[in-house]
C-alpha positions as CSV (number, residue, x, y, z in Angstrom):
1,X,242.2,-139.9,-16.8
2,X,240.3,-142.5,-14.9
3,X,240.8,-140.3,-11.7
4,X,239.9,-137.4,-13.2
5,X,236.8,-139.0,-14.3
6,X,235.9,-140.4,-11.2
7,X,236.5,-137.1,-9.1
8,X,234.0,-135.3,-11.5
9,X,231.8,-138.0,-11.2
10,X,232.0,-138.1,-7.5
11,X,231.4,-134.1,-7.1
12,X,228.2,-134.3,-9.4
13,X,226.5,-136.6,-7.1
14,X,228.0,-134.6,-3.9
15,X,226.0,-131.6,-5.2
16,X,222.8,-133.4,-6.3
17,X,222.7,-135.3,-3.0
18,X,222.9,-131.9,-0.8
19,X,221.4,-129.5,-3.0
20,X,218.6,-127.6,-1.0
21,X,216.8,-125.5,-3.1
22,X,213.9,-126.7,-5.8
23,X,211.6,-125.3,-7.8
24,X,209.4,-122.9,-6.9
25,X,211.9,-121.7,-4.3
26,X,211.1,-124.1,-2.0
27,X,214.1,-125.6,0.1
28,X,214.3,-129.1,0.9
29,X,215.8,-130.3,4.2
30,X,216.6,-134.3,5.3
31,X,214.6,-136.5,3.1
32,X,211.9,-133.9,1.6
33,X,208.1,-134.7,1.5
34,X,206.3,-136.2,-1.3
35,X,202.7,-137.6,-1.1
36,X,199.6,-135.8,0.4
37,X,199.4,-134.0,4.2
38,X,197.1,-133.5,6.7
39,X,197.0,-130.1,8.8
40,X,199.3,-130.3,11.6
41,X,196.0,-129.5,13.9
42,X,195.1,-133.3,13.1
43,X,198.6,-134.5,14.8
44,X,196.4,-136.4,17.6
45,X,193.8,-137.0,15.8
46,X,195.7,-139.3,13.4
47,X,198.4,-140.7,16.3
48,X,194.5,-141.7,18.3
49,X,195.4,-144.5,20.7
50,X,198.4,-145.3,18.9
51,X,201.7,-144.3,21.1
52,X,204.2,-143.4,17.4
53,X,202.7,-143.4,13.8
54,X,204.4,-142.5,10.7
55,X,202.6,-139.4,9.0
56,X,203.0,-136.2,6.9
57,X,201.8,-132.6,7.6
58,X,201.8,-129.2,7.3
59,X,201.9,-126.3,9.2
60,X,202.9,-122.7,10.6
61,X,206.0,-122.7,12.5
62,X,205.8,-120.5,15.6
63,X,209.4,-120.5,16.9
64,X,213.1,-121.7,16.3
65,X,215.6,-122.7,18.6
66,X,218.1,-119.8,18.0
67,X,221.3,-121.6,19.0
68,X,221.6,-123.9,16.4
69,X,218.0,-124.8,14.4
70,X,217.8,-128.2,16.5
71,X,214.3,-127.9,16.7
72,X,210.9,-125.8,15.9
73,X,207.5,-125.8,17.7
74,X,204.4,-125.8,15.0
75,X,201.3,-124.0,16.0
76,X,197.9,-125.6,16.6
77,X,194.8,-124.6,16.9
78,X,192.6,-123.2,19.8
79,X,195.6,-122.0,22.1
80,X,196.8,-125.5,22.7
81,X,200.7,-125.4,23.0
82,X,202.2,-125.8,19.6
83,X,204.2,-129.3,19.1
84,X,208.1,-129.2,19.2
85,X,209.7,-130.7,16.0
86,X,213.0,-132.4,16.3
87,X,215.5,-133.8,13.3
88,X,216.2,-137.6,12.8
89,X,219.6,-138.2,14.2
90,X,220.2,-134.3,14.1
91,X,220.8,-134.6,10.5
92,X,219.8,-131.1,9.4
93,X,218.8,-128.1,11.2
94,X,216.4,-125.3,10.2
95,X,217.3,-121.7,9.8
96,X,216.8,-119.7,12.3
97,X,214.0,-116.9,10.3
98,X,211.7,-119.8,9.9
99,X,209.3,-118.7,12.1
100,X,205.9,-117.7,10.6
101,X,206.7,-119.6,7.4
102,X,204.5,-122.5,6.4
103,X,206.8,-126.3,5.7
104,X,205.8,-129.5,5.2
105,X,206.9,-132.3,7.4
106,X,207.5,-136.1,7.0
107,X,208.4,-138.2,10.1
108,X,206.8,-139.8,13.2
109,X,204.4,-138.8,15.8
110,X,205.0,-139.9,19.5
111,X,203.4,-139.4,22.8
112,X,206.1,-139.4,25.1
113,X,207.0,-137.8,28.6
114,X,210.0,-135.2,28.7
115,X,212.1,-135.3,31.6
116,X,212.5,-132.0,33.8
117,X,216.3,-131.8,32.7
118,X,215.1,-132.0,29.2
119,X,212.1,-129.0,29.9
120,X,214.5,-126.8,31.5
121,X,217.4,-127.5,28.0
122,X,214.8,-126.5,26.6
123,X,214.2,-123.5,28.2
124,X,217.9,-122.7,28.5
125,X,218.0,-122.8,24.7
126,X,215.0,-120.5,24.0
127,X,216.9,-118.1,26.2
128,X,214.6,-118.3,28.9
129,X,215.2,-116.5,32.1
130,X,216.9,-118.2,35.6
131,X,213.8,-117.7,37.7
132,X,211.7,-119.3,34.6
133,X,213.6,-122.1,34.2
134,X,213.5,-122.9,38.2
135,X,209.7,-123.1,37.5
136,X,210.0,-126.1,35.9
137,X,209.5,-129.3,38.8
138,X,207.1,-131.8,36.9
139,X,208.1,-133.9,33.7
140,X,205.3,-133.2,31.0
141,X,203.3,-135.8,28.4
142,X,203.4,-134.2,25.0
143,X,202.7,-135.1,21.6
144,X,206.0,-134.8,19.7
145,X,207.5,-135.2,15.9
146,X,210.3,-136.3,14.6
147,X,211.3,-134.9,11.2
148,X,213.1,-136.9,8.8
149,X,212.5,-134.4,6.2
150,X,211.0,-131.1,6.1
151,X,210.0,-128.8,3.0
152,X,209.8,-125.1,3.8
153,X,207.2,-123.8,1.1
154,X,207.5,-120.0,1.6
């Protein structure tokens, strides 16, 4: 009986813990986000001279990486490049028909400088042609995220 118990027990929590859908039909990837966020367009604004800060925002994602979800880009304004998104410790991914929908983001902001094997993974993985991918020569400074949770609001 005690088993019995137990297992029950055990598969309650295993659904609560990994449920990703709550109200309002929003789904809830990683840790969620609670608390108020700034626009995504205030990403260096808020990181200023710092090189990481913790922060939460939201914004309009503008592409997926269609072989697994590993990471979005977020759009910002003006034309400047939007910002990749990656997952803490690849704990989640995001579904591949995100793109144009509007989430919510918890994590860390770094400036950092991505390696010209990691620009041309990259590239390989939005299915970006030979002769583009041979463009690539320089490493680039970006800002960059770091998700460790993510709320997809529509």
């Amino acid at each position: 009986m005690k088993k019995i118990l137990l297992s029950l027990a055990f598969c309650f929590v295993t659904v609560f813990a990994f449920a990703q859908q709550v109200a309002d039909n929003k789904k809830v990837f990683g840790t969620g986000v609670t608390g108020e966020t700034a626009p995504f367009a205030q990403i260096e604004q808020l990181l200023g001279d710092k090189q990481s800060a913790d922060m939460k925002l939201r914004g309009k994602v503008v592409e997926v990486c269609q072989k697994k979800g590993c990471f979005i880009t977020v759009q910002m304004p003006d034309g400047k490049e939007p910002v990749r998104v990656t997952f803490k410790d690849y704990a989640f991914f995001m579904p591949f028909d995100l793109a144009g929908k509007e989430i919510l983001l918890d994590g860390v902001a770094k400036k950092q400088i991505v390696s010209v094997e990691t620009l041309r993974h990259y590239a390989e993985d939005a299915h970006k042609s030979e002769a583009e991918i041979a463009k690539i020569t320089e490493p680039k400074k970006e800002v960059a995220f770091e998700a460790k949770g993510v709320v997809i609001l529509n």
